[in-house]
MARPASE-341822 format. One record per residue: residue in three letters; x, y, z of N, C-alpha, C, O, CB in turn; residue number from 1. Coordinates in Angstrom, 3 decimals. Glycine has a CB too. Example, Ala and Ser with C-alpha at 12.3 -4.5 7.8 and 13.67 -1.06 7.14 Angstrom:
# residues 2
  res      n_xx      n_yy      n_zz     ca_xx     ca_yy     ca_zz      c_xx      c_yy      c_zz      o_xx      o_yy      o_zz     cb_xx     cb_yy     cb_zz    n
  ala    13.190    -5.690     7.800    12.300    -4.500     7.800    13.200    -3.300     7.800    14.236    -3.319     8.465    11.308    -4.473     9.046    1
  ser    12.850    -2.250     7.080    13.670    -1.060     7.140    12.900     0.030     7.870    13.409     1.138     8.039    14.084    -0.598     5.725    2
# end
This chain:
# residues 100
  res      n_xx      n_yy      n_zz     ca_xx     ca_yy     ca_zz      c_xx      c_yy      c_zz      o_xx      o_yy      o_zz     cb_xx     cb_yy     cb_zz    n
  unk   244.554   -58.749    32.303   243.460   -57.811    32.358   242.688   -58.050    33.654   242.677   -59.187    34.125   242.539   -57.950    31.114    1
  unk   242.026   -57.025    34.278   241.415   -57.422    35.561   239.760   -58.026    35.470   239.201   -58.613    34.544   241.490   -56.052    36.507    2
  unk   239.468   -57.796    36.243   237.690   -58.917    36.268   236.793   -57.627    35.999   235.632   -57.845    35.656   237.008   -59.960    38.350    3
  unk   237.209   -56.322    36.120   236.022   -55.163    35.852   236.356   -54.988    34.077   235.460   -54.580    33.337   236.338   -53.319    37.005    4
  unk   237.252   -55.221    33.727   237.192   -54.998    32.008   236.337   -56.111    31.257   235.714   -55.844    30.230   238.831   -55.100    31.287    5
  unk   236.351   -57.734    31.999   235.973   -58.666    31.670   234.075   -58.270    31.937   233.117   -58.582    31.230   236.853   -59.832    32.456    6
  unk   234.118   -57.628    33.000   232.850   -57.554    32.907   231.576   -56.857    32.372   230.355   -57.014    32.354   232.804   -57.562    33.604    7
  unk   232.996   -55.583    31.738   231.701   -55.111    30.603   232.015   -55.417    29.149   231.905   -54.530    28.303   231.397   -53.374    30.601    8
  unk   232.334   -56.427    28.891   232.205   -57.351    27.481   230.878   -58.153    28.405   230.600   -58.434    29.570   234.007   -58.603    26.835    9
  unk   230.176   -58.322    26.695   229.205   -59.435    26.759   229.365   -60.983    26.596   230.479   -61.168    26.105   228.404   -59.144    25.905   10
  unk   228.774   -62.075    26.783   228.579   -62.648    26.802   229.344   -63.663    25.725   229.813   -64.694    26.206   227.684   -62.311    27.025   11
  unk   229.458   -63.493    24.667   229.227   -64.087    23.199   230.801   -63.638    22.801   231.437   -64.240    21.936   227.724   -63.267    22.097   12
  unk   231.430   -62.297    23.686   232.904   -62.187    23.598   233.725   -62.637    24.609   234.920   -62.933    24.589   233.256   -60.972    23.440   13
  unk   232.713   -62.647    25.709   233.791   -63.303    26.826   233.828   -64.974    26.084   234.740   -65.720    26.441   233.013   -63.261    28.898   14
  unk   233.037   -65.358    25.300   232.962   -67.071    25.053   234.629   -67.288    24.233   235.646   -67.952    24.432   231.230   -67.651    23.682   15
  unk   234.053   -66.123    23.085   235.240   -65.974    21.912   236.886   -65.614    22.716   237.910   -65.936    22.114   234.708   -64.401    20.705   16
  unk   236.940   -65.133    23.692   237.926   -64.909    24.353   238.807   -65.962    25.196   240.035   -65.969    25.291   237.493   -64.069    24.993   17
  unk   237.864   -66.872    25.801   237.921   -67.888    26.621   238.739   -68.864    26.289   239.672   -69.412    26.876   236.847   -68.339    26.815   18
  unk   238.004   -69.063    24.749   238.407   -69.946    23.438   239.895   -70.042    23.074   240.723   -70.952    23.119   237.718   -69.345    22.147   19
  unk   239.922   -68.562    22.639   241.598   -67.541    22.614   242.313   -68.504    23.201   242.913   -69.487    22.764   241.828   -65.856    23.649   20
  unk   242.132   -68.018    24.353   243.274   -68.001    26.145   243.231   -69.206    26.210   244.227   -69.584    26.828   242.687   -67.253    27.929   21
  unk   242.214   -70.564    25.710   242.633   -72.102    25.769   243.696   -72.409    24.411   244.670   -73.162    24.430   241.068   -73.177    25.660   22
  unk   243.349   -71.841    23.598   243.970   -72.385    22.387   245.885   -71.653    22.748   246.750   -72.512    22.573   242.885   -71.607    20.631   23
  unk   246.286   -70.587    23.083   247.027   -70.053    23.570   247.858   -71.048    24.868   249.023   -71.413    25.029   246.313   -68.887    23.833   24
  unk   246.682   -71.221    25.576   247.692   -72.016    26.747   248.012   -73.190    26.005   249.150   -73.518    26.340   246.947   -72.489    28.357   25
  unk   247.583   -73.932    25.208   247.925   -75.520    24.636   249.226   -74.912    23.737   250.304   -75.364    24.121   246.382   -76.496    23.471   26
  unk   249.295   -74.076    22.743   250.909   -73.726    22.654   251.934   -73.742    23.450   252.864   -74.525    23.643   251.109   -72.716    22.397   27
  unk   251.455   -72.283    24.080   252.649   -72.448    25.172   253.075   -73.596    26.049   254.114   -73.650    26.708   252.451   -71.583    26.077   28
  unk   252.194   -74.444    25.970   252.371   -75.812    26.961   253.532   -76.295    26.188   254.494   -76.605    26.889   250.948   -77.077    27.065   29
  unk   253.683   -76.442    24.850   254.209   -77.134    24.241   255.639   -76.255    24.214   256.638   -76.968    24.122   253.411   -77.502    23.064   30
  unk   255.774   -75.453    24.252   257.329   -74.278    23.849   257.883   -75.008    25.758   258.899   -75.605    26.113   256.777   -71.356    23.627   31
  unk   256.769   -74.608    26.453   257.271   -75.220    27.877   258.326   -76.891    27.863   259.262   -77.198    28.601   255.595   -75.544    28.804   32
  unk   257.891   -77.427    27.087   257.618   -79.152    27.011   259.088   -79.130    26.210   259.858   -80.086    26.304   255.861   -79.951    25.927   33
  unk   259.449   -77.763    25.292   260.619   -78.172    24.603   261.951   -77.359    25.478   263.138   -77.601    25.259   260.445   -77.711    22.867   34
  unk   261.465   -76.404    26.453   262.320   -76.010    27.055   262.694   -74.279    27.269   263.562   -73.643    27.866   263.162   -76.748    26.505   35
  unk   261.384   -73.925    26.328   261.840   -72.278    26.166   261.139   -71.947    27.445   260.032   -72.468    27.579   261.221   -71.249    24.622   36
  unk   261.451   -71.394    28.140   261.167   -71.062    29.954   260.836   -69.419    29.517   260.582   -68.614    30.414   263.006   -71.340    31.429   37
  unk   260.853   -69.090    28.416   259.980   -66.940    28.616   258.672   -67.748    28.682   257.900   -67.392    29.572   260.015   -65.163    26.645   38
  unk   258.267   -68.816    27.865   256.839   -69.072    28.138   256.549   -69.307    29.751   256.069   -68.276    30.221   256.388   -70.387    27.268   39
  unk   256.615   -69.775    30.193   256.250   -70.072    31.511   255.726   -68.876    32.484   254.689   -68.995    33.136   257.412   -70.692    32.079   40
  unk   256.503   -67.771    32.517   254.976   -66.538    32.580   254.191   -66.028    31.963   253.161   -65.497    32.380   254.995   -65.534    32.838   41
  unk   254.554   -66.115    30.898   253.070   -65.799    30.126   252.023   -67.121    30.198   250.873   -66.882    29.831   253.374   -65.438    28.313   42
  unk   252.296   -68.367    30.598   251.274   -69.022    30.636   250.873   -69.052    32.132   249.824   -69.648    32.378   251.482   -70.259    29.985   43
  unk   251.445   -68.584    33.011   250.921   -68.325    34.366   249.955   -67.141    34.229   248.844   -67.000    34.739   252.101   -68.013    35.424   44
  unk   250.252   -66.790    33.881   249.461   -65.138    33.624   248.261   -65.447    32.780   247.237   -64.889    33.174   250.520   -63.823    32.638   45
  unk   248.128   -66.264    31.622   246.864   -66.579    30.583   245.975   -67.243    31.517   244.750   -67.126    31.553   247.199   -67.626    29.162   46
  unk   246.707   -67.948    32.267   246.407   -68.931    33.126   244.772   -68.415    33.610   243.654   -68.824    33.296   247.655   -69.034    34.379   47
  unk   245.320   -67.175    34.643   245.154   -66.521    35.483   243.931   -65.890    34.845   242.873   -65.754    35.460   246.272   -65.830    35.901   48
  unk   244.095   -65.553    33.736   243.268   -64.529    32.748   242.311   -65.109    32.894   241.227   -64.680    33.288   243.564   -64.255    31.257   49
  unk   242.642   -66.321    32.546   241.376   -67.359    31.622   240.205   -67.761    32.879   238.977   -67.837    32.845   242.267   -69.289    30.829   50
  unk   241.100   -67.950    33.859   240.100   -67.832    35.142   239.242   -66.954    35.726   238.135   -67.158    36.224   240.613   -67.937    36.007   51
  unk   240.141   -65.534    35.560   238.853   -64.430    35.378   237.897   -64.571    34.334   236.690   -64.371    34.472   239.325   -63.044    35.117   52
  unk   238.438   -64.904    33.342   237.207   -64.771    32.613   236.040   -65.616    32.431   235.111   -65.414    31.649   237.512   -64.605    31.600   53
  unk   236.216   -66.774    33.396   235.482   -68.087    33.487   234.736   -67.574    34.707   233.520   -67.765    34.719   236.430   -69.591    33.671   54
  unk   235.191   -67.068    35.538   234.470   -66.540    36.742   233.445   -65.211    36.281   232.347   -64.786    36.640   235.689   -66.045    37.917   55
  unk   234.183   -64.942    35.566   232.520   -63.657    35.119   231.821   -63.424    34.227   231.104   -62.453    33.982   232.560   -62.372    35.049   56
  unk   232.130   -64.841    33.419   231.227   -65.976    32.045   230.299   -66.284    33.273   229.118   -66.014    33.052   232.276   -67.844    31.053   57
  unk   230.502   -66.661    34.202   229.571   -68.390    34.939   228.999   -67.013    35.628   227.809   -67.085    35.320   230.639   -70.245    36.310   58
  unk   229.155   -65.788    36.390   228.454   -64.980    36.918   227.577   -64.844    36.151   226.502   -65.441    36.200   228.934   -64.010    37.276   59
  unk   227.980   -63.882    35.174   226.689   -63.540    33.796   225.612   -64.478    33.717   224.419   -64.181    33.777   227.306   -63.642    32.134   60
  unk   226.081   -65.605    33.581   225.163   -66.949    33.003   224.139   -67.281    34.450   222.917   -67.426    34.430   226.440   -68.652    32.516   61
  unk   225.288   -67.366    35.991   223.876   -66.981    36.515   222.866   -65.891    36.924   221.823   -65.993    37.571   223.861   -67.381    37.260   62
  unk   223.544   -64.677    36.293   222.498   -63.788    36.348   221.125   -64.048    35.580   219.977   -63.681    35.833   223.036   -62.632    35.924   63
  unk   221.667   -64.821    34.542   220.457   -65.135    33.260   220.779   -64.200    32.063   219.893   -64.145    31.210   218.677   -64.734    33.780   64
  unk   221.819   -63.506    31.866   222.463   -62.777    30.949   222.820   -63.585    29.933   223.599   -64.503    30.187   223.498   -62.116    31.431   65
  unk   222.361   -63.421    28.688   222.786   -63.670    27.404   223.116   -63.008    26.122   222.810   -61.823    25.990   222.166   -64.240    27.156   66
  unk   223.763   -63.702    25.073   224.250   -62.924    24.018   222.991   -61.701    23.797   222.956   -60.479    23.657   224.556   -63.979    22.621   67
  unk   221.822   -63.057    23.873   220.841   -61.779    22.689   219.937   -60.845    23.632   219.441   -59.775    23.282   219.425   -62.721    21.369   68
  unk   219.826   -61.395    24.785   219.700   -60.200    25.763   220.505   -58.441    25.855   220.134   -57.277    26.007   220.133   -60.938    26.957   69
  unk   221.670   -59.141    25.668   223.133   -58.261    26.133   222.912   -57.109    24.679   223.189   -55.910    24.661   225.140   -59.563    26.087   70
  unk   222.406   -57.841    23.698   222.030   -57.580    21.956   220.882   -56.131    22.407   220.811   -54.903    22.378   220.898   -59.478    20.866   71
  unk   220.132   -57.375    22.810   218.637   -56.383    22.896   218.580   -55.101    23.959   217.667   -54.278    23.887   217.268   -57.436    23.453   72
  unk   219.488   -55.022    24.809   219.934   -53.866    26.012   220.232   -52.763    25.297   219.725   -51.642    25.323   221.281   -54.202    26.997   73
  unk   221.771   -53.543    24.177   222.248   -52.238    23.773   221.758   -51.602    22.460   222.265   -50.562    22.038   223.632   -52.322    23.705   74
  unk   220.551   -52.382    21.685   219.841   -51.975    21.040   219.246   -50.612    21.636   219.308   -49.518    21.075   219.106   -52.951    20.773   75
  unk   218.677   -50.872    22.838   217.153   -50.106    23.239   218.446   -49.121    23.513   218.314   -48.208    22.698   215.697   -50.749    24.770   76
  unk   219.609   -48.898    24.275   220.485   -48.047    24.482   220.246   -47.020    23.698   219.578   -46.033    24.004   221.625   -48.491    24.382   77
  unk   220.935   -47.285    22.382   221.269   -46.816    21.612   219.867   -46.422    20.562   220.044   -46.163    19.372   222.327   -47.597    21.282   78
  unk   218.876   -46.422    21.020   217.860   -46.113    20.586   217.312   -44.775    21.179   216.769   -43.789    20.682   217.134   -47.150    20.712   79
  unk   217.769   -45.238    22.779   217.468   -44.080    23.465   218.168   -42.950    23.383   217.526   -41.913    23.549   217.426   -44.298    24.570   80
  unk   219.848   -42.827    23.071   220.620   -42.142    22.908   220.380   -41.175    21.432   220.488   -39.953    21.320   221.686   -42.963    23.082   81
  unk   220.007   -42.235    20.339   219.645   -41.907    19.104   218.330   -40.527    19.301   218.475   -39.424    18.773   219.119   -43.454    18.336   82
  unk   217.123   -40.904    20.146   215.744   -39.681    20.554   216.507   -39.170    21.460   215.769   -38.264    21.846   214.024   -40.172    21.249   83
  unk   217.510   -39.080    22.127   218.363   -37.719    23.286   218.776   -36.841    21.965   218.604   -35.635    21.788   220.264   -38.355    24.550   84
  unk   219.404   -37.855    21.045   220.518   -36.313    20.719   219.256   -35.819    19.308   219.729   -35.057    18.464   223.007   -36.860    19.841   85
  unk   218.088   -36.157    19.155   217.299   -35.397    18.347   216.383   -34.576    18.657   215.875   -33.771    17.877   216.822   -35.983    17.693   86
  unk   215.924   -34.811    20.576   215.459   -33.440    20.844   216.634   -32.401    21.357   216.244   -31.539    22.144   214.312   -33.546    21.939   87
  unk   217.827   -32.392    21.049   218.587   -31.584    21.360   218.622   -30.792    20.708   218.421   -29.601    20.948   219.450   -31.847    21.555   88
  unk   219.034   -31.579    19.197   219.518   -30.855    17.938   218.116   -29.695    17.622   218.164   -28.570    17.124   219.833   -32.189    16.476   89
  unk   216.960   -30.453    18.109   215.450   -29.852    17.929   215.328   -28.328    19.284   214.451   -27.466    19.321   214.025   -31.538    18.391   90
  unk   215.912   -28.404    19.740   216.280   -27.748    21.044   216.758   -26.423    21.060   216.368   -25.430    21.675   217.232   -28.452    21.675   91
  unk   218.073   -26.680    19.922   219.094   -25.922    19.319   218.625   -24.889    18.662   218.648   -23.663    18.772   219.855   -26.606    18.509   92
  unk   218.090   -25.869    17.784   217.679   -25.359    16.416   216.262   -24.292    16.912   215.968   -23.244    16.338   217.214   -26.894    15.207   93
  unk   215.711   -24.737    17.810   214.255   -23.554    18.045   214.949   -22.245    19.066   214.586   -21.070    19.126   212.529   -24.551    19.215   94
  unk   216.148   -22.995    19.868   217.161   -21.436    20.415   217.115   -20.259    19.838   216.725   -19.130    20.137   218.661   -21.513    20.303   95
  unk   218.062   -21.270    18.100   218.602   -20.356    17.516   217.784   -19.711    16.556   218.266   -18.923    15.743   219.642   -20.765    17.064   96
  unk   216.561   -19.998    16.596   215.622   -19.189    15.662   214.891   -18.355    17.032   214.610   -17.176    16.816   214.383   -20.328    14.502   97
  unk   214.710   -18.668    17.822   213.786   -17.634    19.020   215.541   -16.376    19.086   215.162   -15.255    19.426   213.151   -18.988    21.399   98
  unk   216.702   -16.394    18.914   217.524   -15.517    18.984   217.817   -14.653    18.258   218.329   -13.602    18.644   218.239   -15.847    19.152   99
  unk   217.540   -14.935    17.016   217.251   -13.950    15.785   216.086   -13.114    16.050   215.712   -12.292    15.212   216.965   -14.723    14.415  100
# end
């Protein structure tokens, strides 16, 4: 996956993800260790992942970005989106009575 998908997950999923992609590489280490060689690109590649995603964990973190920040953003978002689509519907609705 590239570093712009990583970067619009929050915080608290890039952690849960991170987690993933370690627990993942310590398998495949081991299929490596017995000889099955398909692993060996896919653990170059997790590899790789896991580094993006450590690089735009440690960005976030120094932005000062956190879970409950990232929480409280898309709260107010979706708060705001919630009063858009009710003066619309309110919008509509006085159209379609001034059209009659």
């Amino acid at each position: 996956m590239k570093a712009l998908k990583y970067r619009e997950l929050d915080v608290a999923e890039l952690d849960r993800q991170t987690q993933d992609a370690q627990e993942q590489l310590f398998r495949l280490r081991f299929q490596i260790g017995m000889g099955q060689t398909e692993g060996l690109k896919k653990y170059r590649g997790l590899k790789k992942d896991r580094a993006r995603m450590l690089a735009v964990l440690n960005e976030k973190k120094a932005a000062g970005e956190t879970a409950a920040k990232v929480a409280e953003v898309k709260a107010t978002d979706t708060k705001k989106k919630t009063a858009a689509a009710k003066k619309a519907t309110a919008r509509t609705a006085t159209a379609k009575k001034t059209a009659k």
